[in-house]
N, C-alpha and C positions, 0 to 999 in steps of 0.2 A: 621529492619534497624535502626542501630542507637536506638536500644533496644526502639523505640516508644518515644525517650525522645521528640520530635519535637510535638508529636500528639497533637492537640490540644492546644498548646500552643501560647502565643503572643509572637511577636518576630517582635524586629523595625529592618529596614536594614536602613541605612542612604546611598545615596550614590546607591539607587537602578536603577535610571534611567542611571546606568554606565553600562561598558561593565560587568565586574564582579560580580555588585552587582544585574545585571537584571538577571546572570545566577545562581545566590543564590537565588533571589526570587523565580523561576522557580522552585529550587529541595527542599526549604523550602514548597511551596504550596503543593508538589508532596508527602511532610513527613505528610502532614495535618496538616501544623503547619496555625495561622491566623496572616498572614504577612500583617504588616503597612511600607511603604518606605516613605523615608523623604530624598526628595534633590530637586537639582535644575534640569528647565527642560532639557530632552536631549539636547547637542549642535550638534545634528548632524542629516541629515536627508538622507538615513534612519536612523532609531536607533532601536537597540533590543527589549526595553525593550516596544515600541507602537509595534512590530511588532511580542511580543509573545502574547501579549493581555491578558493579566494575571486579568482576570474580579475578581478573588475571593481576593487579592490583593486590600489593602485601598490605596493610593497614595497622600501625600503631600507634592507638589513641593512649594521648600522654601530654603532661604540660610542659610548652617550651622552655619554664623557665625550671623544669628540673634539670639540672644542666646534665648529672649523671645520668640517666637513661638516653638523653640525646645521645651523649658523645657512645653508650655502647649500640645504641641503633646506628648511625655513620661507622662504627668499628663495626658491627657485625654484619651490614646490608653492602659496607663499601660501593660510594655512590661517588662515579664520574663527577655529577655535577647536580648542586643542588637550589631548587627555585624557592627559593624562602618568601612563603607569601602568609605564613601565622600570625595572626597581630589580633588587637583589639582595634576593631576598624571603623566605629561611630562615634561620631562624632556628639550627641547628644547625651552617650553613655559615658563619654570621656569627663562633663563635668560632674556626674553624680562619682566614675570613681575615677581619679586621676590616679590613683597609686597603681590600680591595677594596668591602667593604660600603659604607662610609663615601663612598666616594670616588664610586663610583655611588650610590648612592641621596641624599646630597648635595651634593657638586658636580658629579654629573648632572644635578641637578636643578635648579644654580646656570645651570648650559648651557642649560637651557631657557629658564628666566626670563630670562637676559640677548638669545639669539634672540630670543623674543618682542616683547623691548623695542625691538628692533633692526628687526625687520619694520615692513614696513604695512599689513600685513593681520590679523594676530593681534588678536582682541576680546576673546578668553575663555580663560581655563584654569582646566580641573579637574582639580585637583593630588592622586594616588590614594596615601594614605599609608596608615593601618592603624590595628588596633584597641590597638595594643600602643604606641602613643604616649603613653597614660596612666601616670603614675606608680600601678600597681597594689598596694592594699594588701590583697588580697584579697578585698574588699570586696562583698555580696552585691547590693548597693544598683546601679545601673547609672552609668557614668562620662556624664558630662555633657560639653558642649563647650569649657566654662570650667573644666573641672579640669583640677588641674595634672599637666603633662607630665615625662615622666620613661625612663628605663628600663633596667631590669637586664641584659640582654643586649644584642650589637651592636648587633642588628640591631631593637630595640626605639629603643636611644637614637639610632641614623639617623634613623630617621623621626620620633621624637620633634623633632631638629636641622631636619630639612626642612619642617616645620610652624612651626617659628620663623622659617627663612628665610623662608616664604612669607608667613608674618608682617610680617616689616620689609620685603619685597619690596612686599608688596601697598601698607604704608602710605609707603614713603619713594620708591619709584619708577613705579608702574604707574598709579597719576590721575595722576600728571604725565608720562605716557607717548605720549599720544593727544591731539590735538587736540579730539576729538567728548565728551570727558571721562573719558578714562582706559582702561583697559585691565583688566578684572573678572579677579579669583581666588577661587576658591575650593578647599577642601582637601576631602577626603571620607573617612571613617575607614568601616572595615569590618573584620571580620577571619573565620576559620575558613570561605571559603566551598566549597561541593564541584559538582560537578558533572563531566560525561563529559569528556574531553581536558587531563587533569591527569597527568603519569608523573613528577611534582617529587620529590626525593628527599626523605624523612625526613618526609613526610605522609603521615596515618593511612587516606585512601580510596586512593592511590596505590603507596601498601604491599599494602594488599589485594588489589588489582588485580595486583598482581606474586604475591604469593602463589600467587591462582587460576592463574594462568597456567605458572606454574613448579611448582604441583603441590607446594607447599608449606605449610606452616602459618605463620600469621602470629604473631609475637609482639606482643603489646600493651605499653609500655613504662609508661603513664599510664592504666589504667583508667578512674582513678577522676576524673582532671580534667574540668570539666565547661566545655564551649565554646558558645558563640553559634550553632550551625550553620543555615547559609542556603545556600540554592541560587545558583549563581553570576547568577544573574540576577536576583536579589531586588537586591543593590546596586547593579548596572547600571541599574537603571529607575532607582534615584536616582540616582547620572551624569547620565544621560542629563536626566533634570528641573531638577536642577541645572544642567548645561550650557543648558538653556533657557530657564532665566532669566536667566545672563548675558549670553546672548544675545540678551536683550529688553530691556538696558541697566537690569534689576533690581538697585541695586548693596547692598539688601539681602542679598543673597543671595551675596554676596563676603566667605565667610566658613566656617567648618569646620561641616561635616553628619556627625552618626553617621546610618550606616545598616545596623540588626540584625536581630534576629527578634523576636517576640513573648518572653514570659518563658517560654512554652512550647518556644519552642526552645534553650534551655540544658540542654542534655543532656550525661552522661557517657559518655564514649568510647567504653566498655564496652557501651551501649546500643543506639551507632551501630551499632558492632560487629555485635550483634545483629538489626537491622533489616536492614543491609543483608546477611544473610544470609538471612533471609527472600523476598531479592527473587534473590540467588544462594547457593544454598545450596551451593556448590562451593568456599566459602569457608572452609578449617578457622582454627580459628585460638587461640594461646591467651594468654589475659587472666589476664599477672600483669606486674606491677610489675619490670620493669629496675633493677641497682642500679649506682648510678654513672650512670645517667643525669644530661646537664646539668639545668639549673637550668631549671624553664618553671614557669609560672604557671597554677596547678588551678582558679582561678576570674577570669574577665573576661566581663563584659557591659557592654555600651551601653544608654544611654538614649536612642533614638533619635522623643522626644516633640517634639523642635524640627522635624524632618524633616514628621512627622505633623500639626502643627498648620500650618507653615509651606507645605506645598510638599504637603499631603494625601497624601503616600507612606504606604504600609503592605505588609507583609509579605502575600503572596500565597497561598504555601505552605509547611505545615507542615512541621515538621522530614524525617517521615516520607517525606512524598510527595519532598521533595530527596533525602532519601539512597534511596528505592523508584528514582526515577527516573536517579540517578545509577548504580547497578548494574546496573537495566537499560542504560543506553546503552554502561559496558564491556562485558556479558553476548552485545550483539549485534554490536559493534565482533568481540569475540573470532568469538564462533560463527560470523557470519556477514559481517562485515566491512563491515557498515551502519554508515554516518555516522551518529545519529540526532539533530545540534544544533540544526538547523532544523524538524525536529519536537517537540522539547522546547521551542524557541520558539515553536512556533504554540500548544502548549496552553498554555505561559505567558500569551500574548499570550486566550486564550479566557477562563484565570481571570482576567487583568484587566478585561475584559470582564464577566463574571458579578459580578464585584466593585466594577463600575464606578468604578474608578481614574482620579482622575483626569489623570494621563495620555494615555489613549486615546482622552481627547473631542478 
């Protein structure tokens, strides 16, 4: 899997006590790779990342944008290669505080790049930014890697900015970083992912989840907006292949990756809505339109053809089976207080297999 490039290896996640970056830690330990996490502590309780319990996992809760503590965590853990996935990641919360958005998910992210540069050991970074980096005109058509960057909310035009930094990072500092020939980036766009160990405030499966459990009806605010929906391990295998080629000094590959679903997985809200009640039906819930809701964007998809031809990644599973199997892992979290992310791992890791991904060779 991932030709053993993980085994044994150091590898910082920043950003691990997140929803995404506790389920990179999980399949990075699972590679044998010797994973250090570097962020701040959950805000949520429960939270994934205490509730996989990941003992072989070093953990230093600390804020990105203290740049000193970063750079002596990279000097003293000296990490191959590090997946910068820390940020302030909602979009709701980015208009109440745009300073802090801004300031972490940008010059948090400046902290890394400059550690990095500062280390001797750092080869590789895959830089986790989002689908919402696009200047969206609506557009049915899927955004490319070279469309232009843009964005109407905060917390869109952050990461829009940290795409450029890593931009002029990649080409005015990081080959003249390293002796051996520089020092590889790459950026990774994804967005709307679900899966079990998410309680993030002002997200549509995490609302639900709160719902069931509080014995209340959910209200749907967007119906009718229709998102990219992927299981949180569908863009994780691209990470993680992406991190594998810069790790194999591919400096093609030192550059921004969409990774989405098929056209199939562009579903509206409302549908999810309805699936994933299929899978718990303890889920009332009711589907109208919010007014005065902010401003979000009812249609975004990725073209994620460069990914597919480049690096043979493809979408695993369908929309269905992400959101069936994401109900069930709260359903059982609830009733009966089973972890089940390592099991959703192994049958991820079986469809890769049936689907011979290559990956897993």
């Amino acid at each position: 899997m991932f030709h053993e490039q993980y085994l044994g290896r150091k590898v910082l996640v920043t950003g691990h006590t997140g929803f995404k970056g506790s389920w990179l830690a999980l399949w990075l330990s699972r590679l044998g790779a010797k994973v250090v996490g570097y962020a701040r502590s959950p805000e949520t309780s429960p939270n994934h990342w205490e509730l996989l319990k990941l003992n072989s996992c070093q953990s230093i809760l600390a804020d990105l944008r203290d740049q000193n503590k970063l750079a002596k965590a990279i000097s003293d853990h000296q990490p191959e290669i590090v997946f910068h996935l820390a940020a302030q990641p909602l979009v709701r919360r980015s208009y109440r505080e745009p300073h802090e958005t801004f300031s972490t998910n940008v010059m948090g992210t400046l902290n890394v790049f400059e550690a990095a540069i500062a280390s001797r050991s750092v080869r590789a970074i895959v830089c986790v930014t989002s689908d919402k980096v696009y200047e969206n005109q609506e557009s049915p058509d899927g955004y490319q890697e070279s469309d232009r960057l843009g964005g109407a909310d905060p917390y869109s035009a952050s990461k829009a900015c940290t795409e450029i930094l890593a931009s002029c990072y990649s080409r005015s500092f990081f080959q003249k970083s390293k002796v051996d020939g520089g020092l590889l980036l790459a950026t990774v766009r994804a967005g709307n992912v679900i899966g079990g160990g998410d309680w993030s405030e002002d997200r549509l499966i995490p609302d639900a989840v709160r719902a069931v459990v509080s014995k209340e009806k959910l209200g749907i605010r967007n119906p009718e907006s229709v998102r990219p929906w992927q299981h949180v391990l569908e863009p994780l295998s691209g990470y993680l292949a992406v991190g594998q080629k810069l790790l194999e000094g591919d400096s093609r590959s030192a550059r921004a990756w969409n990774f989405g679903p098929e056209l199939e997985g562009m579903v509206r809200v409302d549908d999810v809505i309805r699936c994933f009640q299929e899978s718990w039906p303890d889920l009332q819930a009711d589907i109208s339109p919010e007014l005065g809701a902010p401003k979000e964007t009812k249609l975004l998809r990725l073209d994620s053809s460069l990914a597919a031809r480049e690096l043979n990644w493809k979408p695993l599973w369908d929309w269905q089976t992400a959101v069936s199997r994401t109900a069930q892992w709260y359903e059982a979290l609830h009733k009966t207080k089973k972890v089940n992310s390592a099991v959703d791992l192994d049958h991820f890791l079986e469809a890769a297999n049936r689907a011979n991904a290559m990956w897993v060779k």
